[in-house]
mmCIF file as gemmi writes it, N, C-alpha and C atoms, coordinates in Angstrom:
data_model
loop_
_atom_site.group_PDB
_atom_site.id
_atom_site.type_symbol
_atom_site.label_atom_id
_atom_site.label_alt_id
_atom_site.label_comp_id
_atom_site.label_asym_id
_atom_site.label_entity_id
_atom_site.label_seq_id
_atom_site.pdbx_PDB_ins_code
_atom_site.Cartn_x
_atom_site.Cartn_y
_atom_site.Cartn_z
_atom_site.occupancy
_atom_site.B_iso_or_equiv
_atom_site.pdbx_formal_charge
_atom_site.auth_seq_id
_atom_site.auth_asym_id
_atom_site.pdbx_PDB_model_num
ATOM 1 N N . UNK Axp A 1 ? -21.632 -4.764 9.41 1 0 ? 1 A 1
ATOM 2 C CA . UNK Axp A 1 ? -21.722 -4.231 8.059 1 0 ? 1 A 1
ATOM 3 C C . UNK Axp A 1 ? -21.174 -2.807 8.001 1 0 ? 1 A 1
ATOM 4 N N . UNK Axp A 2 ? -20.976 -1.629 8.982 1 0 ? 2 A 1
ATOM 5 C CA . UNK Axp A 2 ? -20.747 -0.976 9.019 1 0 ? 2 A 1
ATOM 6 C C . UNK Axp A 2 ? -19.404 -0.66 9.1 1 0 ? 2 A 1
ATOM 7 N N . UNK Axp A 3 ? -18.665 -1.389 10.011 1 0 ? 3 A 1
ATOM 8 C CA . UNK Axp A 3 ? -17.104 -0.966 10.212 1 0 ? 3 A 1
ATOM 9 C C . UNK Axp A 3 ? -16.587 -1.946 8.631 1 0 ? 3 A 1
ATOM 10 N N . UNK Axp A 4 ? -17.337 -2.987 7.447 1 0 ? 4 A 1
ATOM 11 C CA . UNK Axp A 4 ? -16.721 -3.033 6.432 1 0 ? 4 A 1
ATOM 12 C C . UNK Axp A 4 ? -16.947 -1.658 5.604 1 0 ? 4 A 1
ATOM 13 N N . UNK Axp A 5 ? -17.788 -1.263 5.828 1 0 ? 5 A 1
ATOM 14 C CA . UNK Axp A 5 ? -18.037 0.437 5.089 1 0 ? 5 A 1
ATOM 15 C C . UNK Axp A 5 ? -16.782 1.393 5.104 1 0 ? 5 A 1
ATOM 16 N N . UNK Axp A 6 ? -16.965 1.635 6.372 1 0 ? 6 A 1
ATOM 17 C CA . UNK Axp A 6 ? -15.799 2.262 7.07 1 0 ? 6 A 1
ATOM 18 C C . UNK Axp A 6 ? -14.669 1.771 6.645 1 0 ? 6 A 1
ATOM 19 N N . UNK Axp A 7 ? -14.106 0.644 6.527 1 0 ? 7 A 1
ATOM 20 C CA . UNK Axp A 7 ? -13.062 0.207 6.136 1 0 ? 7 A 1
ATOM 21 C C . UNK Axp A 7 ? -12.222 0.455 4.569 1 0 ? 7 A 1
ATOM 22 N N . UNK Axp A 8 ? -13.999 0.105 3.842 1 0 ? 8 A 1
ATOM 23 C CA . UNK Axp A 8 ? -13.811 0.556 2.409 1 0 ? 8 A 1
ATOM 24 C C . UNK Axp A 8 ? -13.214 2.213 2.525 1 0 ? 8 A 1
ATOM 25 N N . UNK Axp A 9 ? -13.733 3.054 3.083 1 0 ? 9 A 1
ATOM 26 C CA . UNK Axp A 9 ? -13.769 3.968 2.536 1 0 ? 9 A 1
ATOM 27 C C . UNK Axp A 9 ? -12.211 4.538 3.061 1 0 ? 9 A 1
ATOM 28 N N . UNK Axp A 10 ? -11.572 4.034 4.48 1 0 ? 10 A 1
ATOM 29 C CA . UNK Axp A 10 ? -9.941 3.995 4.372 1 0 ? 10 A 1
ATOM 30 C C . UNK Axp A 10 ? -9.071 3.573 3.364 1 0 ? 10 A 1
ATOM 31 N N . UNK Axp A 11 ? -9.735 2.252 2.835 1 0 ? 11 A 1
ATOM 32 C CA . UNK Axp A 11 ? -9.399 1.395 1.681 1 0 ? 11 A 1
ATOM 33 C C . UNK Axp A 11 ? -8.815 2.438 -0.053 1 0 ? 11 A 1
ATOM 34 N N . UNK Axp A 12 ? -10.377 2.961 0.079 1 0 ? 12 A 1
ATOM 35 C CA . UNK Axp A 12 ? -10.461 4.212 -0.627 1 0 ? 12 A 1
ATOM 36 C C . UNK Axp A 12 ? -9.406 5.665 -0.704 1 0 ? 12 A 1
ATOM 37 N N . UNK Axp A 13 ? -9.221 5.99 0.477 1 0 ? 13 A 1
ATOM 38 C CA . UNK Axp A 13 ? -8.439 6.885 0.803 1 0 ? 13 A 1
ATOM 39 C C . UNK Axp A 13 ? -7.075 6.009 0.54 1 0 ? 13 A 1
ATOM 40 N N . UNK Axp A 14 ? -6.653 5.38 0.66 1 0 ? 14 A 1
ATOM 41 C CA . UNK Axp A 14 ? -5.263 4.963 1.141 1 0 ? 14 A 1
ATOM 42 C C . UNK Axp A 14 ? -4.548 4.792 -0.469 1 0 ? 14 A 1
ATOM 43 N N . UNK Axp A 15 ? -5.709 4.062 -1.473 1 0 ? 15 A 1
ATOM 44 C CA . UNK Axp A 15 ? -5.532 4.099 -2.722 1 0 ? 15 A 1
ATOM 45 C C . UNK Axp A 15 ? -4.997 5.373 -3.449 1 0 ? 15 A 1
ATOM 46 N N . UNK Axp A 16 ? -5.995 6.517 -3.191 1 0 ? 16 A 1
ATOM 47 C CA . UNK Axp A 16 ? -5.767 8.023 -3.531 1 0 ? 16 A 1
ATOM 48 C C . UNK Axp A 16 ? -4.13 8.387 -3.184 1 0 ? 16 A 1
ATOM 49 N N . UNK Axp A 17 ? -4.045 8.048 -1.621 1 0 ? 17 A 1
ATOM 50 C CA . UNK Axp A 17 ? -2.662 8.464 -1.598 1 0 ? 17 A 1
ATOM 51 C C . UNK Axp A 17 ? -1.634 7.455 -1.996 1 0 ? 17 A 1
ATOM 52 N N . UNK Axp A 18 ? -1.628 6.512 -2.858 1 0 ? 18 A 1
ATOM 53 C CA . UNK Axp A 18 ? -0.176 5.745 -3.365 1 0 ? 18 A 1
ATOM 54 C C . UNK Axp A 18 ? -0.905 6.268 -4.904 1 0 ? 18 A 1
ATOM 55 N N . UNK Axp A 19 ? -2.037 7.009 -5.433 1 0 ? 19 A 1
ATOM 56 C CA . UNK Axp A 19 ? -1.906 7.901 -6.716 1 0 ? 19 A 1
ATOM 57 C C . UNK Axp A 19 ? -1.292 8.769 -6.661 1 0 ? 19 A 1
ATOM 58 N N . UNK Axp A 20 ? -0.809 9.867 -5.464 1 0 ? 20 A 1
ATOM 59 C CA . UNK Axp A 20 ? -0.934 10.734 -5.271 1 0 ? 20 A 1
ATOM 60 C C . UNK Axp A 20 ? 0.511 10.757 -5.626 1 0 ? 20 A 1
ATOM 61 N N . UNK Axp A 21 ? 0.923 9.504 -4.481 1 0 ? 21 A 1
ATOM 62 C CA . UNK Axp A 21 ? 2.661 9.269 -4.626 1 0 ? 21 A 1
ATOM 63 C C . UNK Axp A 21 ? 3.236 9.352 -6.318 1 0 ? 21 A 1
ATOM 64 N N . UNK Axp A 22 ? 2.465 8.105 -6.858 1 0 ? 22 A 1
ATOM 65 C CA . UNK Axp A 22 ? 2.911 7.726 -8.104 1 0 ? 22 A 1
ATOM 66 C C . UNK Axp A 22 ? 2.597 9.313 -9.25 1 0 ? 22 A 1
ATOM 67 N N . UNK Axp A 23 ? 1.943 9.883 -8.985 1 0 ? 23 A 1
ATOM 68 C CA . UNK Axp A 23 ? 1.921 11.116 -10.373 1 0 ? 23 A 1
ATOM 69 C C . UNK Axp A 23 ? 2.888 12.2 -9.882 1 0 ? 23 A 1
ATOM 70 N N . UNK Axp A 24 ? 3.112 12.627 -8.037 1 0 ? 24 A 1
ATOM 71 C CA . UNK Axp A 24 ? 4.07 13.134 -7.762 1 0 ? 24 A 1
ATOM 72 C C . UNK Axp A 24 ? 5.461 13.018 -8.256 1 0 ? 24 A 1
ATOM 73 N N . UNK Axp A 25 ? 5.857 11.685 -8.308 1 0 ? 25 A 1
ATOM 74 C CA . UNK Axp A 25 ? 7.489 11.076 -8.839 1 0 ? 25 A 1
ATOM 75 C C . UNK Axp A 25 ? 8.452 11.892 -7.994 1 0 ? 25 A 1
ATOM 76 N N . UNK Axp A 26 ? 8.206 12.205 -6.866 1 0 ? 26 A 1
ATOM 77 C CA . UNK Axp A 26 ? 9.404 12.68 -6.022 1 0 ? 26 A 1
ATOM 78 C C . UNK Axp A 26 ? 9.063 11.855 -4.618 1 0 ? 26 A 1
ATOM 79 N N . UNK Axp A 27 ? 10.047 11.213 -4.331 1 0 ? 27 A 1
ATOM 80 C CA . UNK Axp A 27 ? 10.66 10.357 -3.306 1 0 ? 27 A 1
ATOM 81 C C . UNK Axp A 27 ? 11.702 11.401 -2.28 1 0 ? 27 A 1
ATOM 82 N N . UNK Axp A 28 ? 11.172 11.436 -1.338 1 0 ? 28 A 1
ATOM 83 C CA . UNK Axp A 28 ? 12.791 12.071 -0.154 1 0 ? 28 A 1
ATOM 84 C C . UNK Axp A 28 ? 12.698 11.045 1.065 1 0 ? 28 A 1
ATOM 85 N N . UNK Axp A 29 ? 13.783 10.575 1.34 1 0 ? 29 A 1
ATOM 86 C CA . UNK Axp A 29 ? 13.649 9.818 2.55 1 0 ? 29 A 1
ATOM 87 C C . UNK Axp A 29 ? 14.88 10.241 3.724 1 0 ? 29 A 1
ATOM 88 N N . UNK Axp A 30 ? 14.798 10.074 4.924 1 0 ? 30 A 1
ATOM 89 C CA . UNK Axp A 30 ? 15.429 10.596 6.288 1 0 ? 30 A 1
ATOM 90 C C . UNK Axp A 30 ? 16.716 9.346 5.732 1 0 ? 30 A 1
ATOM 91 N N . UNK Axp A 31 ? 17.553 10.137 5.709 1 0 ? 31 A 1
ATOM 92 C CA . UNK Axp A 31 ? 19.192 9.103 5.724 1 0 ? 31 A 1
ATOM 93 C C . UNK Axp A 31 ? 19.657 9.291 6.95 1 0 ? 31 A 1
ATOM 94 N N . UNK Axp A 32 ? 19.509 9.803 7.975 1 0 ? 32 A 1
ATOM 95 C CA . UNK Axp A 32 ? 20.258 10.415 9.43 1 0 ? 32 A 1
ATOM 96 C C . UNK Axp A 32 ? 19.981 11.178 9.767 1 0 ? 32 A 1
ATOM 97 N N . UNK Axp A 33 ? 20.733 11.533 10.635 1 0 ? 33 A 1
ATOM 98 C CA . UNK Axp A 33 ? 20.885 12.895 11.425 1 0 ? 33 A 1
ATOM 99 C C . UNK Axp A 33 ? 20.728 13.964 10.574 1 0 ? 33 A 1
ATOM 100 N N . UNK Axp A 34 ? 19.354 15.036 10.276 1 0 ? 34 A 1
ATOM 101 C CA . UNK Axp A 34 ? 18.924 15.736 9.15 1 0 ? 34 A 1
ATOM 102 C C . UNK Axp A 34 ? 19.923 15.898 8.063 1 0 ? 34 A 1
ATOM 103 N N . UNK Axp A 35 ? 19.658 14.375 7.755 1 0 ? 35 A 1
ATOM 104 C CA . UNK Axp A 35 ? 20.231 14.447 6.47 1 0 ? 35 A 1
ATOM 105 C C . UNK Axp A 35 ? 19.004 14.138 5.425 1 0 ? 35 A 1
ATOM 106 N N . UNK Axp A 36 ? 18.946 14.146 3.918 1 0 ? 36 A 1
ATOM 107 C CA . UNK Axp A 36 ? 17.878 13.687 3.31 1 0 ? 36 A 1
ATOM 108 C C . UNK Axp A 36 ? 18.507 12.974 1.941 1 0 ? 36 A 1
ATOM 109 N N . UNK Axp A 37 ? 18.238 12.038 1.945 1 0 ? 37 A 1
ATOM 110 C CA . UNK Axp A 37 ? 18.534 10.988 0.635 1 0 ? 37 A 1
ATOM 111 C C . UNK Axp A 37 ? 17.835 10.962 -0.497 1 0 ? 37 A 1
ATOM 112 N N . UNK Axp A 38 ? 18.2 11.605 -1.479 1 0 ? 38 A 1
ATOM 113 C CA . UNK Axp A 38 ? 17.634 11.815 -2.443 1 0 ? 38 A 1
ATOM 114 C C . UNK Axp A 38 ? 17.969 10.247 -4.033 1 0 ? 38 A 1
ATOM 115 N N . UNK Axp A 39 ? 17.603 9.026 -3.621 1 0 ? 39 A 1
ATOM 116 C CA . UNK Axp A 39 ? 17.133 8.309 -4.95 1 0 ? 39 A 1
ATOM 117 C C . UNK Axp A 39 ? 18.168 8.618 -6.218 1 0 ? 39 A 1
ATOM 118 N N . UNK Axp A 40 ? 18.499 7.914 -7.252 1 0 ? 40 A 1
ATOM 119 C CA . UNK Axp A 40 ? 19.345 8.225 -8.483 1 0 ? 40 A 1
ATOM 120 C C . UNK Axp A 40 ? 17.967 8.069 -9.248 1 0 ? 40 A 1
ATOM 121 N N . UNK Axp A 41 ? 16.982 7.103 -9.293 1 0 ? 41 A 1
ATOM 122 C CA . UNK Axp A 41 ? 15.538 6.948 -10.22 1 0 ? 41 A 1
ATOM 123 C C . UNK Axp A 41 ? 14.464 7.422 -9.412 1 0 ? 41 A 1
ATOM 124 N N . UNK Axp A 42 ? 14.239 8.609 -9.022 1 0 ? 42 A 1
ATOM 125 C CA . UNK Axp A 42 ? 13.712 8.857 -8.479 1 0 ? 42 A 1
ATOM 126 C C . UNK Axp A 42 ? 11.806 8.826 -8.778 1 0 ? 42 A 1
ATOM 127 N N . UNK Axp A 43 ? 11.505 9.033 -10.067 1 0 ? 43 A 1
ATOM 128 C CA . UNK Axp A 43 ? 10.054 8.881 -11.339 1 0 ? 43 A 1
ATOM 129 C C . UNK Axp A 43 ? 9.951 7.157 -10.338 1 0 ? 43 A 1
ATOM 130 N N . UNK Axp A 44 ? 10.898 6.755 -10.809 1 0 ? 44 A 1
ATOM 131 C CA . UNK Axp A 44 ? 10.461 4.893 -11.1 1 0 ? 44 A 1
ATOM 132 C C . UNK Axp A 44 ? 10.288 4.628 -9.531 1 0 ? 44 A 1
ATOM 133 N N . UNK Axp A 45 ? 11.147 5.224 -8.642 1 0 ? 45 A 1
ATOM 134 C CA . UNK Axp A 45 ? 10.754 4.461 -7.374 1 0 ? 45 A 1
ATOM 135 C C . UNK Axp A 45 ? 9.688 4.573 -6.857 1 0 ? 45 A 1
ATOM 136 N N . UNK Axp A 46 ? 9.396 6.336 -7.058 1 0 ? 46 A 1
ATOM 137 C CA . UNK Axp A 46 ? 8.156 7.022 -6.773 1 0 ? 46 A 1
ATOM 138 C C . UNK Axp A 46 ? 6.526 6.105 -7.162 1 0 ? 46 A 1
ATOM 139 N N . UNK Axp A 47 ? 7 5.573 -8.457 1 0 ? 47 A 1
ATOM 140 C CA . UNK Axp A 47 ? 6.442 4.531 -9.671 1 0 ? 47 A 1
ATOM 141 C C . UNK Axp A 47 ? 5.595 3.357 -8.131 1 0 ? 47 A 1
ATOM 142 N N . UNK Axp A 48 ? 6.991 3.047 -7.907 1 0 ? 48 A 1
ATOM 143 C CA . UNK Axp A 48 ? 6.776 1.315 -7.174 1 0 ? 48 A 1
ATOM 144 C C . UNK Axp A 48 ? 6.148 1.507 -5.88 1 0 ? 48 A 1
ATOM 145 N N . UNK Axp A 49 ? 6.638 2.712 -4.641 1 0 ? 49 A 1
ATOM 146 C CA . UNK Axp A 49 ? 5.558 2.617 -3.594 1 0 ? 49 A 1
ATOM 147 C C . UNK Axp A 49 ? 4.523 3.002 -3.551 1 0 ? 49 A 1
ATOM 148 N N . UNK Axp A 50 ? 3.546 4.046 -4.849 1 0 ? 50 A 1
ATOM 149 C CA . UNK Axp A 50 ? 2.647 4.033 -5.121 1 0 ? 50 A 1
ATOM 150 C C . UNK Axp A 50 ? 1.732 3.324 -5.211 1 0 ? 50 A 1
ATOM 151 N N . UNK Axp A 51 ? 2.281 2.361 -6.594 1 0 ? 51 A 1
ATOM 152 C CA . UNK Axp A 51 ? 1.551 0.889 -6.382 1 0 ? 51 A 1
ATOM 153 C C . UNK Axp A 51 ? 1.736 -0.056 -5.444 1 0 ? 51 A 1
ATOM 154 N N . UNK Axp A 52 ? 2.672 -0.174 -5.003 1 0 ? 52 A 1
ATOM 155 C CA . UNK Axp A 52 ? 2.69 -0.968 -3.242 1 0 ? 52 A 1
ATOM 156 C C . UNK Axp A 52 ? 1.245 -0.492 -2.665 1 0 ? 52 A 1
ATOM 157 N N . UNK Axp A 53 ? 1.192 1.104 -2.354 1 0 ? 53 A 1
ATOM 158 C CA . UNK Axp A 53 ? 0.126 1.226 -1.532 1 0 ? 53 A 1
ATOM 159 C C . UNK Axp A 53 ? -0.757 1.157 -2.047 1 0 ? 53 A 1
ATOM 160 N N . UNK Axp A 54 ? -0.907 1.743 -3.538 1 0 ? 54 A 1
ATOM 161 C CA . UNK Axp A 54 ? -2.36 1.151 -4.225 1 0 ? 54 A 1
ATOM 162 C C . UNK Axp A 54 ? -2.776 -0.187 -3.554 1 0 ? 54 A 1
ATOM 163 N N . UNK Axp A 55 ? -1.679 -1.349 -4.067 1 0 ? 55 A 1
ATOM 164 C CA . UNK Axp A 55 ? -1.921 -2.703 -4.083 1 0 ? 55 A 1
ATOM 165 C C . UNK Axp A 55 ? -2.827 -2.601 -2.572 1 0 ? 55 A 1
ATOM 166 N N . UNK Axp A 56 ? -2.062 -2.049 -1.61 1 0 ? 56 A 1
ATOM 167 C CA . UNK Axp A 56 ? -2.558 -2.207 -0.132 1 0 ? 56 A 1
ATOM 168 C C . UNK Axp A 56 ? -4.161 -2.167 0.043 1 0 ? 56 A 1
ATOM 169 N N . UNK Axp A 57 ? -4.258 -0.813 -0.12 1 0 ? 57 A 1
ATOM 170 C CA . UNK Axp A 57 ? -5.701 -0.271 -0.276 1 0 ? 57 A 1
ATOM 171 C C . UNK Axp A 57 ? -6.748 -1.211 -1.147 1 0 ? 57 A 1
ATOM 172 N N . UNK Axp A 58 ? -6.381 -1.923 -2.346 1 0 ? 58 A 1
ATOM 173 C CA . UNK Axp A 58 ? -7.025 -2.669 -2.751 1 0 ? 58 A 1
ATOM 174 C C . UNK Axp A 58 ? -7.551 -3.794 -1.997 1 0 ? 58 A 1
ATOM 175 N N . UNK Axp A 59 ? -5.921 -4.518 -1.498 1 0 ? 59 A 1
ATOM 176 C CA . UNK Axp A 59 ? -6.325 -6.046 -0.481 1 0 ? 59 A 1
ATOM 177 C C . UNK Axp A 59 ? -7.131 -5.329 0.713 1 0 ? 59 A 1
ATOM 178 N N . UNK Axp A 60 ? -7.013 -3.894 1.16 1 0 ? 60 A 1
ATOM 179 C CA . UNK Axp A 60 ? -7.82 -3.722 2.377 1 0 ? 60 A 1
ATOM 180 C C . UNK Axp A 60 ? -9.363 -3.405 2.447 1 0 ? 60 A 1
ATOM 181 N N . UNK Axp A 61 ? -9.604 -3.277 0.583 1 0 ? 61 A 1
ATOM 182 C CA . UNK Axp A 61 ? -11.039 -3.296 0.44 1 0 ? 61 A 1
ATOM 183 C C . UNK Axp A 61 ? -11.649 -4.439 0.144 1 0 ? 61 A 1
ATOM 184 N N . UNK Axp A 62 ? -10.993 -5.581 -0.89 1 0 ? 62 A 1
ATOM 185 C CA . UNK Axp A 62 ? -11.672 -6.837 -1.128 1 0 ? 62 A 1
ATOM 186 C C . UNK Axp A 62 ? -11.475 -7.596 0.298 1 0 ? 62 A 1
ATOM 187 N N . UNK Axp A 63 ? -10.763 -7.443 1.338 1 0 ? 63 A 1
ATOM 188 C CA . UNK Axp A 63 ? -10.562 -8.808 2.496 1 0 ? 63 A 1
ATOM 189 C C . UNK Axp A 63 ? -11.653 -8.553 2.75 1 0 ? 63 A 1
ATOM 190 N N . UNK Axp A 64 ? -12.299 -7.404 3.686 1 0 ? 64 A 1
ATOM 191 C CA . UNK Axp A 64 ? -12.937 -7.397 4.615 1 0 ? 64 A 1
ATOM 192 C C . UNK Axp A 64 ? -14.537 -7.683 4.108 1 0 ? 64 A 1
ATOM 193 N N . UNK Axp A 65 ? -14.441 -7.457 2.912 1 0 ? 65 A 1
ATOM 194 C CA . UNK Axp A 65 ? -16.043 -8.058 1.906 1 0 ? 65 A 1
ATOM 195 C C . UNK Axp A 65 ? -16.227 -8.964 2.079 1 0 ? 65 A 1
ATOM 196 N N . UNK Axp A 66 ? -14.787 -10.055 1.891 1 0 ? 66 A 1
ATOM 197 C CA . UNK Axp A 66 ? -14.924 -11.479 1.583 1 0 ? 66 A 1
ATOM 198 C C . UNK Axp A 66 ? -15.082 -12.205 2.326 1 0 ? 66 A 1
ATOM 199 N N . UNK Axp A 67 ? -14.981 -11.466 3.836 1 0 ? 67 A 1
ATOM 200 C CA . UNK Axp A 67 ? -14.655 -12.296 5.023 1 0 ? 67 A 1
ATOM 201 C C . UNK Axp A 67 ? -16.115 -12.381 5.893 1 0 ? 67 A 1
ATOM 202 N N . UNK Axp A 68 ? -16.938 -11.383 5.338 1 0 ? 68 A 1
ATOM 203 C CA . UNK Axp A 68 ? -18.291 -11.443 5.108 1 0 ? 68 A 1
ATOM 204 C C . UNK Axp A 68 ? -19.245 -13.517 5.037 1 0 ? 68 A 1
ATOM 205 N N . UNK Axp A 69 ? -18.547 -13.119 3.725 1 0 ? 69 A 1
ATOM 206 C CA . UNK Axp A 69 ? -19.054 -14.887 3.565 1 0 ? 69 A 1
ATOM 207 C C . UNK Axp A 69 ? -17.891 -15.984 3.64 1 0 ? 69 A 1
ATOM 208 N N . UNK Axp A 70 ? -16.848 -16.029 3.818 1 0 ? 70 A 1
ATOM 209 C CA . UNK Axp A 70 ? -15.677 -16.706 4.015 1 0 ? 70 A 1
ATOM 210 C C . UNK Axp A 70 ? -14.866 -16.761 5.635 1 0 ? 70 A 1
ATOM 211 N N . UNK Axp A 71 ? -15.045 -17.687 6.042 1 0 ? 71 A 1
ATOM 212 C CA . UNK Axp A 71 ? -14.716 -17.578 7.616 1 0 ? 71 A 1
ATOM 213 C C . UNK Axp A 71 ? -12.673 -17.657 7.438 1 0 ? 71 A 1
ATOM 214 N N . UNK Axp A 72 ? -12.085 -17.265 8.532 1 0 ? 72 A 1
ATOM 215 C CA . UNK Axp A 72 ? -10.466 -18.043 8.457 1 0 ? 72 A 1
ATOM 216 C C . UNK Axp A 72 ? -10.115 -16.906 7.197 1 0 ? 72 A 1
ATOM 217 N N . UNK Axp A 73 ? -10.483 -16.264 6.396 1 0 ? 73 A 1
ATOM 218 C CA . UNK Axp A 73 ? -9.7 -15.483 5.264 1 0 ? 73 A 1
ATOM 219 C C . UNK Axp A 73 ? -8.579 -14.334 5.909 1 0 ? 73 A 1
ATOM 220 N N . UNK Axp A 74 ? -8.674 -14.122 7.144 1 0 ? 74 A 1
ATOM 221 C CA . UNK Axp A 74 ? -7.528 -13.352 7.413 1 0 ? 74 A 1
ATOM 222 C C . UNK Axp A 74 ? -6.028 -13.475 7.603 1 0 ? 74 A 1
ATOM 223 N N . UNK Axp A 75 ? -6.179 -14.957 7.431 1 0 ? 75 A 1
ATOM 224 C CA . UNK Axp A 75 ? -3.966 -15.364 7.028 1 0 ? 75 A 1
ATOM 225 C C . UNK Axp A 75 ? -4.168 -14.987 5.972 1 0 ? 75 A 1
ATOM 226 N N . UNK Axp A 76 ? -4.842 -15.244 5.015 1 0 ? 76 A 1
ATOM 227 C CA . UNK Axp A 76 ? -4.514 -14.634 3.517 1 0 ? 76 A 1
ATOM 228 C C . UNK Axp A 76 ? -4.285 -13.353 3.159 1 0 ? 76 A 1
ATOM 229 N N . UNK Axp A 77 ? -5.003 -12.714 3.995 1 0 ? 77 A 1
ATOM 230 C CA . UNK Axp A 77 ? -4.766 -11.522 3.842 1 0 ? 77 A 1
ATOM 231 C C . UNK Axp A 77 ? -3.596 -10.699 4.26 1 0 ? 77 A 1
ATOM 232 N N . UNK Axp A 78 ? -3.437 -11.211 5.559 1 0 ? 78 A 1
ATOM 233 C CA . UNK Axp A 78 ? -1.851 -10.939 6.486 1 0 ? 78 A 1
ATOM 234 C C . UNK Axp A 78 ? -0.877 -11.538 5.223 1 0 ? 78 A 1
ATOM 235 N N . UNK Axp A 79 ? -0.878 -12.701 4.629 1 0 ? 79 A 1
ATOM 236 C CA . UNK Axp A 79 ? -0.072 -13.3 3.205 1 0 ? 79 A 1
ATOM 237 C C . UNK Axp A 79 ? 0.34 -12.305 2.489 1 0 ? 79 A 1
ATOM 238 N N . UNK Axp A 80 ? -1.012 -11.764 1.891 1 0 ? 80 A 1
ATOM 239 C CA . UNK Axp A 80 ? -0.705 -11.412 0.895 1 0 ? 80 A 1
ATOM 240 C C . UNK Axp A 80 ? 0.168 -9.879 1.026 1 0 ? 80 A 1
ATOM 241 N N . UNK Axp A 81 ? -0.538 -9.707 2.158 1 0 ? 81 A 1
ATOM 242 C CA . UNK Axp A 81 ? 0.434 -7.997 2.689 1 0 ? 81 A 1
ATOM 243 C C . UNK Axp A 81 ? 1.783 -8.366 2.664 1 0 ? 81 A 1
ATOM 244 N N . UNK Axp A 82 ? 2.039 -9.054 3.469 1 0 ? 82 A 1
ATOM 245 C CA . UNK Axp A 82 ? 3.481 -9.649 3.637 1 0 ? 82 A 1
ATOM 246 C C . UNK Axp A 82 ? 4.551 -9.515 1.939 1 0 ? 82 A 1
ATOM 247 N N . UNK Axp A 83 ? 3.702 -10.8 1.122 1 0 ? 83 A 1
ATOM 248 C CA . UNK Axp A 83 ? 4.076 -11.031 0.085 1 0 ? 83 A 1
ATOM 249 C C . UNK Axp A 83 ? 4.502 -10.022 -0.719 1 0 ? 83 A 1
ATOM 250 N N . UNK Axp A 84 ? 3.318 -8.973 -1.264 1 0 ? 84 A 1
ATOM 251 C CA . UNK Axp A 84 ? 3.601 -7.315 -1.919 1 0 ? 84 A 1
ATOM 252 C C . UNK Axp A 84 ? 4.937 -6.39 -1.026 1 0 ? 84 A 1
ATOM 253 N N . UNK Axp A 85 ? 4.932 -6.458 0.393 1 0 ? 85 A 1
ATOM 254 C CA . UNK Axp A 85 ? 6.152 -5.961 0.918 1 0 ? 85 A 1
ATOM 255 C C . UNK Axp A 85 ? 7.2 -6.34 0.455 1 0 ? 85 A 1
ATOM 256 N N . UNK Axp A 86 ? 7.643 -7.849 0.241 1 0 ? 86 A 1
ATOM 257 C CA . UNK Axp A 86 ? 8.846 -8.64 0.117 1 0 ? 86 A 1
ATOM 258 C C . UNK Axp A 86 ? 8.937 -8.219 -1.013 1 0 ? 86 A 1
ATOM 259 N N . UNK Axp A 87 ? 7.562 -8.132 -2.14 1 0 ? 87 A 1
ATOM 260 C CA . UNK Axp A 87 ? 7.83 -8.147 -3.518 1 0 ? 87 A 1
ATOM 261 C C . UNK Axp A 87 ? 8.74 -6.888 -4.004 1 0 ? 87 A 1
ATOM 262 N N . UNK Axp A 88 ? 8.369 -5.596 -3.64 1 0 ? 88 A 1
ATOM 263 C CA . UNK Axp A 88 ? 9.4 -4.412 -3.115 1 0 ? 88 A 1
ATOM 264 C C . UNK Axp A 88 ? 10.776 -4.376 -2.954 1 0 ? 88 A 1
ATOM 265 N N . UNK Axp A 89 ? 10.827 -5.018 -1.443 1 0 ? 89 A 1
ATOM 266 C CA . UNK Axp A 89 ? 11.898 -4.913 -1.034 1 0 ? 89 A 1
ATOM 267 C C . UNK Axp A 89 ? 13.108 -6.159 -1.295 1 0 ? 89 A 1
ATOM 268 N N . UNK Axp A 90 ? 12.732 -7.115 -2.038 1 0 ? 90 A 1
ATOM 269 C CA . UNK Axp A 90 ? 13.517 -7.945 -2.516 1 0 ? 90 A 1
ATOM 270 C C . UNK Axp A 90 ? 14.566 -7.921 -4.21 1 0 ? 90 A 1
ATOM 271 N N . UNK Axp A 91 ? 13.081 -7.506 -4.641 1 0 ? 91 A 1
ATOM 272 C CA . UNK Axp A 91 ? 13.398 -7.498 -6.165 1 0 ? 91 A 1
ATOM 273 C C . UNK Axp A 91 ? 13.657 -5.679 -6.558 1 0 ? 91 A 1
């Protein structure tokens, strides 16, 4: 019961920081050799890995509740991580 506590409260934290991302709206990412890539939509992308990690932090607080009374729920969960990544990086 304790390490789901604990978990929540990473769960918790991890949420804060894809808010933190999303009201920031500045994105910089490593392109090379100190180089830095600066985004053309930079608001909107800022927008999407926010909620990516929101989303994260969410599935990492409801799994570990559920798995409480639900035996086997951890492919779903590995799923659904998977799934929100692709959802990102596909579309």
């Amino acid at each position: 019961m304790l390490h789901v506590l604990f978990i929540s409260l990473v769960s918790c934290f991890i949420i804060y920081i894809g808010k933190r991302v999303w009201k920031k709206g500045s994105t910089n990412f490593i392109a090379g050799y100190g180089k830095v890539f600066t985004p053309r939509n930079e608001k909107q992308l800022a927008k999407g890995i926010g909620l990516i990690i929101m989303l994260f932090g969410f599935e990492s607080m409801i799994f570990p509740i559920l798995s409480l009374f639900f035996e086997g729920i951890g492919f779903y969960y590995g799923l659904l991580v998977v799934l929100n990544f692709f959802r990102k990086v596909v579309v």
